[in-house]
C-alpha positions as CSV (number, residue, x, y, z in Angstrom):
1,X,-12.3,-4.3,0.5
2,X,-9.5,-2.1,0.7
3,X,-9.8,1.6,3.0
4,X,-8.9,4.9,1.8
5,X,-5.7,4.7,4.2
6,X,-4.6,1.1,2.9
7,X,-4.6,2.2,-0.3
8,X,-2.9,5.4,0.3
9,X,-0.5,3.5,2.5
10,X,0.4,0.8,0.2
11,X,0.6,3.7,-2.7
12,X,3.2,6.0,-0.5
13,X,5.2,2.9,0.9
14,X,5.5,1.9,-3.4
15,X,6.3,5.1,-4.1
16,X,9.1,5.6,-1.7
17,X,10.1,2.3,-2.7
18,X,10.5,3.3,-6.7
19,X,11.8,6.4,-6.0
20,X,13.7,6.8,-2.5
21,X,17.1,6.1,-1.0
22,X,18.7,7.4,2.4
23,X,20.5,10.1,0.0
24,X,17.1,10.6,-1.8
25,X,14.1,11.0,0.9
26,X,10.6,12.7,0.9
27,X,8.6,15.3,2.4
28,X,5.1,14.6,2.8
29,X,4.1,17.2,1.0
30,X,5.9,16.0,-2.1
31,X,4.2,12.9,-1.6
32,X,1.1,14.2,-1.3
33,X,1.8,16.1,-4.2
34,X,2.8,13.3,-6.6
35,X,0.5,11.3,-5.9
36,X,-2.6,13.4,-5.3
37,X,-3.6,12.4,-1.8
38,X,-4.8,14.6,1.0
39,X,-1.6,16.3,3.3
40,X,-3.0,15.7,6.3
41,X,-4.1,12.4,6.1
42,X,-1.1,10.8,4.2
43,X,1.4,12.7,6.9
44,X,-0.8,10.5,9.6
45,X,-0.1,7.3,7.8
46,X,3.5,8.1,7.1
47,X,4.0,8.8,10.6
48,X,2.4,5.4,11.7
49,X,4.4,3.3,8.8
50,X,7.3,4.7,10.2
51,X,6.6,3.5,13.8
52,X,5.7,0.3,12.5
53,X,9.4,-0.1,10.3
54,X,7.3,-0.2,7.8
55,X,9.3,2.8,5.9
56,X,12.1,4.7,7.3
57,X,12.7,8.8,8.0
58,X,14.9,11.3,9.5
59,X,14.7,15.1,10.8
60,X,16.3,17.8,9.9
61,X,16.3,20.2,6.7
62,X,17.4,17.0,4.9
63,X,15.0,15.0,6.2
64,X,11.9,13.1,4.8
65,X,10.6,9.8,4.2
66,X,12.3,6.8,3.1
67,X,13.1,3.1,2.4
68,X,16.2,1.0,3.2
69,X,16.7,-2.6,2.3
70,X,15.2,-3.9,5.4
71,X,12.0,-1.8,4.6
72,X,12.2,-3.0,0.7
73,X,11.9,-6.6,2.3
74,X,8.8,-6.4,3.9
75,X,5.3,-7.5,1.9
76,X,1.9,-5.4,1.4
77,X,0.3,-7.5,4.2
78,X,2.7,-5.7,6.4
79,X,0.9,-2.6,5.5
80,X,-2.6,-3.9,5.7
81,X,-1.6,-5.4,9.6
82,X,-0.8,-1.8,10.7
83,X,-3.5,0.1,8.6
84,X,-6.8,-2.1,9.0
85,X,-8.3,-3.4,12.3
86,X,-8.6,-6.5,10.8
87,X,-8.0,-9.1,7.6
88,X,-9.8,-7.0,4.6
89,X,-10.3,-9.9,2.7
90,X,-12.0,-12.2,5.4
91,X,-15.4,-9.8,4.6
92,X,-18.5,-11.1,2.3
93,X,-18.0,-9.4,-1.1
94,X,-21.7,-8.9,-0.6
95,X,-21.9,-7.7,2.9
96,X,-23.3,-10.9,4.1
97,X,-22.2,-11.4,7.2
98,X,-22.7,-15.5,7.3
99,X,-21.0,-16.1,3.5
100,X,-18.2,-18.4,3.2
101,X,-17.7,-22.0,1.8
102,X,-20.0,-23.7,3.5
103,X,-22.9,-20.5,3.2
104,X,-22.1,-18.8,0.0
105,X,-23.5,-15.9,-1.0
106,X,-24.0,-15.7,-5.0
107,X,-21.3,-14.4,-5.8
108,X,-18.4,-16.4,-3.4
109,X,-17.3,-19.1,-5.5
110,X,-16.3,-16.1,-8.2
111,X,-14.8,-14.0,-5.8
112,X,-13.1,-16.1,-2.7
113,X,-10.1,-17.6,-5.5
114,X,-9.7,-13.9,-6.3
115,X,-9.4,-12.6,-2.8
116,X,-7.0,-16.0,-2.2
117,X,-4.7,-15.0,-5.2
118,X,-4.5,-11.1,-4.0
119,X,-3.6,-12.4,-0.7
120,X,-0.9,-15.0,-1.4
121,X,1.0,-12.3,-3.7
122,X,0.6,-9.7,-0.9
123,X,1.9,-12.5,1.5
124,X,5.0,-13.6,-0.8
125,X,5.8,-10.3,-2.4
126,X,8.0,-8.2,-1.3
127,X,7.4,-3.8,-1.5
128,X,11.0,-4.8,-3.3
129,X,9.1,-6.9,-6.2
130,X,6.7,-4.6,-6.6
131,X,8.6,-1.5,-7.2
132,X,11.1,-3.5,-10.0
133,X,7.4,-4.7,-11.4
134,X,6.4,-0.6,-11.3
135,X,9.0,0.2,-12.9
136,X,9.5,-2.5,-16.0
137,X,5.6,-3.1,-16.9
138,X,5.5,1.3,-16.4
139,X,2.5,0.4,-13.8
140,X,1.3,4.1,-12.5
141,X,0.7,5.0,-8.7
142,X,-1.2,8.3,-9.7
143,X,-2.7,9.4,-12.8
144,X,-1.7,13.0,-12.0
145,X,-0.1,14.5,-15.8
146,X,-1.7,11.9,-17.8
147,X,-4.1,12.9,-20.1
148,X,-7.5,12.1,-19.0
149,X,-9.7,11.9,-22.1
């Protein structure tokens, strides 16, 4: 469903989110580094969230990435519009390329209310909700330090 670069995207925008202020801003390097995504590619999608208003930055040696309030108050599906060429979650779960209520494929009537309820909370959530969710239910955006067993 989701691309490399969505998920990458939505995991840099949470991050800066949790952990960033104007005072408080990231390289992408530290970014890459925390959450254990490839330089170049997450300095690409930085860049393009940033032309989008999707996240803020500044230059200069104190500069880096961040979020301000307006950025806080802007949803996941904000993300995905810039990111993706198109609505990940119109696709067939199958790769059918006729599925859909009236043409299911086996596995549709299991999956479309799923795709519908990830949707709706990355319609009505803000990047706000989600970083006070990350940090009360101690949710993780990389696994990097954990043990591993």
């Amino acid at each position: 469903m989701l691309s490399n670069a969505s998920k990458y995207a939505i995991r840099s925008v949470l991050f800066l989110a949790k952990n960033s202020s104007k005072e408080n801003k990231y390289g992408a390097k530290s970014i890459s580094d925390e959450l254990e995504i490839p330089l170049h590619f997450i300095a690409k999608l930085l860049q393009q969230l940033v032309k989008a208003n999707v996240i803020s930055s500044s230059k200069g040696p104190r500069g880096g990435f961040y979020t301000t309030t307006n950025d806080l108050n802007n949803n996941v599906c904000t993300i995905l519009d810039e990111i993706e060429a198109g609505d990940v979650f119109e696709p067939c779960f199958m790769g059918l390329p006729q599925c859909g209520d009236e043409n299911p494929c086996p596995v549709h009537h299991i999956v479309a209310p799923f795709k519908e309820a990830i949707l709706e909370k990355f319609k009505h959530q803000s990047i706000a909700d989600f970083a006070i969710e990350i940090k009360e239910d101690g949710t993780f955006l990389s696994l990097k330090g954990i043990d591993k067993k």
